[in-house]
C-alpha positions in Angstrom: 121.9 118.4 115.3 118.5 117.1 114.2 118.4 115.2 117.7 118.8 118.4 119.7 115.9 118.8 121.9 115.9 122.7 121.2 116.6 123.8 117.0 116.2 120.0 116.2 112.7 120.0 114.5 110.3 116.7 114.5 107.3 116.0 112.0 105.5 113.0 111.5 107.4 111.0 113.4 110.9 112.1 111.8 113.8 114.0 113.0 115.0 115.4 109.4 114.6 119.3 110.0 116.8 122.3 112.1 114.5 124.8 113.0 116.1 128.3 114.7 113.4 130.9 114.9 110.8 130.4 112.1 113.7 129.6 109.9 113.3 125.8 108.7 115.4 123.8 106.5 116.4 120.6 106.1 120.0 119.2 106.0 119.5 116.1 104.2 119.2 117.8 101.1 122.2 120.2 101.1 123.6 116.6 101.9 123.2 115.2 98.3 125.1 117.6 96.7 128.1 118.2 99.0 127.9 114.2 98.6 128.7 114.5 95.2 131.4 117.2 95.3 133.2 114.8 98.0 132.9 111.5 95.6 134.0 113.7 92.3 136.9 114.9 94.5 137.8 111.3 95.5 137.3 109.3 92.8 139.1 111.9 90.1 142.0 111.7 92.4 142.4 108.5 92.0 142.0 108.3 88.5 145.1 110.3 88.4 147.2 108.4 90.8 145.9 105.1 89.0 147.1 106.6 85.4 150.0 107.6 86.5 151.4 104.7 88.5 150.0 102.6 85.6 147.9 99.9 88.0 144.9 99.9 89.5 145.2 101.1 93.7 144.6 98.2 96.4 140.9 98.3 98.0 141.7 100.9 100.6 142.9 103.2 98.3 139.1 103.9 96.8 136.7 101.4 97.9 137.1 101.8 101.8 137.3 105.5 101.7 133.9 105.3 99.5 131.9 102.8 102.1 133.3 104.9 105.2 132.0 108.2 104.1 128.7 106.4 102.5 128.4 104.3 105.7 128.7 107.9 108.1 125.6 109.2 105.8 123.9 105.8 105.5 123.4 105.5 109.5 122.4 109.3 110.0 120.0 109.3 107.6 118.5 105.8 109.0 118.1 107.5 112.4 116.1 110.2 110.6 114.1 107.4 109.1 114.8 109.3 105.6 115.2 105.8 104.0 113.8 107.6 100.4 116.9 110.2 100.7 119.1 107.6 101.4 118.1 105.5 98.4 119.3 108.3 96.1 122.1 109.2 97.7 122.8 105.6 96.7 121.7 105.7 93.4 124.4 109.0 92.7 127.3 107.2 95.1 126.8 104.0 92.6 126.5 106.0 89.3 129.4 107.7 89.9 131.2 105.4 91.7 130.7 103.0 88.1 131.9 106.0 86.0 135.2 106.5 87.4 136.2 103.3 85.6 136.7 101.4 88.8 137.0 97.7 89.2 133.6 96.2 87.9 133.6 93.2 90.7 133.7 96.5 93.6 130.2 98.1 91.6 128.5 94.5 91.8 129.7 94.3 95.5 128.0 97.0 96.4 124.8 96.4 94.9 124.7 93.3 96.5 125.3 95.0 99.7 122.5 97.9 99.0 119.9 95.1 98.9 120.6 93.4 101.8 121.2 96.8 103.6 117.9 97.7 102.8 116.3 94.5 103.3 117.6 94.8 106.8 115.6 98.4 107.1 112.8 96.9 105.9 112.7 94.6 108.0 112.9 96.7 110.9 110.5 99.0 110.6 106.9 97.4 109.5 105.6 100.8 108.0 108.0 100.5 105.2 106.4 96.8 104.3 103.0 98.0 104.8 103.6 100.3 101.8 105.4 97.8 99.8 102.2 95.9 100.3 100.1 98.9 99.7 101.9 99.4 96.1 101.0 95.9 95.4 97.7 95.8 96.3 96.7 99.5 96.8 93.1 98.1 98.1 94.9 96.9 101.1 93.9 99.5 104.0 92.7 101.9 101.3 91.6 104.3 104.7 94.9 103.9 106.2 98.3 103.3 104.6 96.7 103.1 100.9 94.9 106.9 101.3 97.6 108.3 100.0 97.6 106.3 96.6 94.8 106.0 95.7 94.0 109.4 96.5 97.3 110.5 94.3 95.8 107.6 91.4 91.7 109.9 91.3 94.0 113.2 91.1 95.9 112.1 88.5 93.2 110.3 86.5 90.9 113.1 86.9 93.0 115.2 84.6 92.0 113.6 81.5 94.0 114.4 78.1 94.0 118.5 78.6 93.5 118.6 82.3 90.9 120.9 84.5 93.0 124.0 84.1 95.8 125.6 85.9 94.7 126.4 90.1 91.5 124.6 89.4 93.1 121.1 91.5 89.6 120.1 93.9 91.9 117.2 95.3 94.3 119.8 96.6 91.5 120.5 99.4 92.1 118.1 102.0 91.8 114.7 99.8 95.7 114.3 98.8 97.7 114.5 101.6 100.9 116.4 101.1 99.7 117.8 97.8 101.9 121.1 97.7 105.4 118.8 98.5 105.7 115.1 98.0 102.4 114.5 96.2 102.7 117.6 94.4 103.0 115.9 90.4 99.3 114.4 91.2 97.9 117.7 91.4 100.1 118.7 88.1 98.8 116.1 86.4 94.6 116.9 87.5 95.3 120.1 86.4 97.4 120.1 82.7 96.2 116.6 81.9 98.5 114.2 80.1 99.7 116.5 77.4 101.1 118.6 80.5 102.1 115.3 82.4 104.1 114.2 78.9 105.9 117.7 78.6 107.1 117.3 82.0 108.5 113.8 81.4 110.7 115.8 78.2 111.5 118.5 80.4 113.3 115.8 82.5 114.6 113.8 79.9 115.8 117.2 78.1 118.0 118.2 81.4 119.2 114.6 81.5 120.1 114.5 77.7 121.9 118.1 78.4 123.6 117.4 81.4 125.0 113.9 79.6 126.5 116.4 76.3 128.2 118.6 79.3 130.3 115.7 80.4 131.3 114.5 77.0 132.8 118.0 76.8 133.6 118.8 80.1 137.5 119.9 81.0 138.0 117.6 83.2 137.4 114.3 85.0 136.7 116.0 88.3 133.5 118.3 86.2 132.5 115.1 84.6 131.7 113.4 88.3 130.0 116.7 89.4 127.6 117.0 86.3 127.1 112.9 86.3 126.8 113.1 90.1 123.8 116.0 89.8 122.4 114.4 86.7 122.0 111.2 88.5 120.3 112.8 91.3 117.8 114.7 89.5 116.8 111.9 87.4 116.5 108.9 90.0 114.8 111.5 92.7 112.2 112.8 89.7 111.2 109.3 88.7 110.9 107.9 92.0 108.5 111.0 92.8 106.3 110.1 89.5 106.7 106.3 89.9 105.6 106.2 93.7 102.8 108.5 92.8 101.9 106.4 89.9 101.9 102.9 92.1 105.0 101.6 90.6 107.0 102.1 93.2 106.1 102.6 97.3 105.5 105.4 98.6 108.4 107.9 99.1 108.8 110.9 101.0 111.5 113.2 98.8 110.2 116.3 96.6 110.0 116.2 92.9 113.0 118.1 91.7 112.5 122.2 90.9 108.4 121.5 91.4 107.6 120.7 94.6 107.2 123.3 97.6 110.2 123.3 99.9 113.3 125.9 100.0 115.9 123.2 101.4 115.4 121.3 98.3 115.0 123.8 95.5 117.8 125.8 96.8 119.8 122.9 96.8 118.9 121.9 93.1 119.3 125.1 91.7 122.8 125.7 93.3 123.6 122.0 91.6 122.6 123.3 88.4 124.0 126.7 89.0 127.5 124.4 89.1 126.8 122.6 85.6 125.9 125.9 84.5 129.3 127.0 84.9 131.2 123.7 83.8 129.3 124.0 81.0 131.1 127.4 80.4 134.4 126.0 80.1 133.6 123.4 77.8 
């Protein structure tokens, strides 16, 4: 529906948004976590046929219902040219798909095919090398495709120990592009510093630690694929926020989780945690 030449909704080049009035949101990111209730629901299932019958199933039993439904949101997001969503989506398919205690040989299979899927996308679309070049030498076009790092590099060093102050960002005004979304932790870091930039990093790690305690105690083996599937998410999507921000990684366009401005996302996150909230209860 984000094709449609009327509530389909382009910026920048990409086709990721539905707009009907001034009501915007994006479907990509309601996509993650009904993702993860689908792979929970699939791969607990089999878990109980596969303890029951005492064996493990043949391939088309788990793995070929897993790369069909992967492989539908793989290409959809590819037309969108949402490669950065995509990425974690893989990152919580292949977590969880590794904790359901399947076959080890299927997890490396996949990996293998990731890479070479994404090697493929790379190869096809020249922006997406220009910024793996950019994270290796961020010199390279600093006006062009390296403005956006090395901008995001001044913000963040400009905060110092204690940061400038809280509101007091000067990058925010028209230096760092994207600064209240996908550049937003730069912008956190001028202002709180790296004392504030450190407590963010434990706030993260805290919800991680949590969320890894719920499914130890969780009821059941679907609940442990929901809270693993949402931890996953959360933590893959927050570091490769601060990493591509930092220059370890290239440049990504997906929000840092619960920060960043945007009601698709954070209403998606907070229903995810609103479910581990409620596992939690029945632990």
């Amino acid at each position: 529906m984000v094709f449609l030449p009327i509530i389909g909704s382009r910026f920048g080049g990409a086709h990721r948004w539905l707009g009907i009035g001034s009501f915007i949101f994006q479907p990509s990111e309601f996509l993650k976590l009904s993702f993860i209730v689908y792979l929970a629901s699939l791969l607990s299932g089999w878990e109980e046929k596969t303890r029951s019958a005492k064996a493990r199933k043949k391939i088309k039993d788990i793995l070929l219902p897993f790369l069909v439904i992967f492989a539908m949101a793989a290409f959809f997001l590819y037309l969108q040219k949402d490669l950065s969503t995509l990425g974690v989506i893989l990152l919580i398919a292949m977590t969880m798909y590794f904790t359901a205690s399947t076959p080890v040989w299927h997890v490396l299979m996949l990996i293998l095919g990731a890479a070479a899927l994404f090697l493929l996308m790379i190869r096809f679309e020249p922006y997406r090398m220009s910024r793996i070049l950019v994270m290796l030498n961020r010199h390279i076009n600093s006006m062009a495709e390296g403005y956006q790092l090395n901008q995001a590099l001044i913000t963040i060093g400009s905060g110092g120990i204690f940061g400038i102050g809280l509101g007091m960002s000067r990058q925010r005004f028209g230096f760092l592009p994207e600064s209240m979304s996908d550049a937003i932790f730069p912008i956190f870091a001028e202002e709180t510093g790296f004392i504030g930039s450190f407590l963010l990093l434990f706030l993260f790690l805290a919800f991680v630690f949590k969320g890894v305690k719920i499914i130890k105690r969780a009821p059941d083996g679907f609940c442990q694929l929901i809270v693993m599937g949402v931890v996953a998410w959360i933590a893959s999507q927050a570091f490769i926020n601060i990493a591509a921000m930092a220059g370890i990684l290239p440049i990504a366009g997906i929000p840092l989780p619960f920060i960043s401005y945007g009601g698709s996302a954070l209403i998606s996150e907070l229903t995810a945690v609103g479910l581990i909230l409620n596992i939690s209860r029945r632990t």
